[in-house]
C-alpha positions, 0 to 999 in steps of 0.5 A: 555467067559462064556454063559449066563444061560438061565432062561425057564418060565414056561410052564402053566403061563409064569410069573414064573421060571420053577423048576419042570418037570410035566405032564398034560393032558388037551386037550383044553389047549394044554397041552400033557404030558411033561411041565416044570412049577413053584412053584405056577402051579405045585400043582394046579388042572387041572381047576386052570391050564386052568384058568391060560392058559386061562385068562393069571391070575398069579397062586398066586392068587389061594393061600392065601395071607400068603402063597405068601408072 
């Protein structure tokens, strides 16, 4: 019998599967080097991510709409 594939979420929005290692240093998110995130998390700014940890937002509304789709 097979294991199940285990599916991480991403380490900075917990919504998205992770595809990408990244490393980001934002004390006051916790974040010290090492994180496993997404598609969206992985090309936005540092305030972007702290918004994100913060106020628990998707990171798709940071890009336009045509981009999402």
């Amino acid at each position: 019998m097979m294991a199940e594939e285990i599916k991480r979420k991403c380490t900075i929005c917990r919504k998205h599967e992770v595809k990408f290692k990244d490393y980001r240093f934002i004390d006051s998110c916790g974040l010290q080097g090492k994180t496993y995130v997404c598609e969206w998390c992985r090309d936005l700014n540092d305030v972007a991510v702290s918004d994100i940890i913060r106020e628990g937002l998707d990171p798709k509304v940071f890009y336009e709409e045509s981009e999402v789709e």
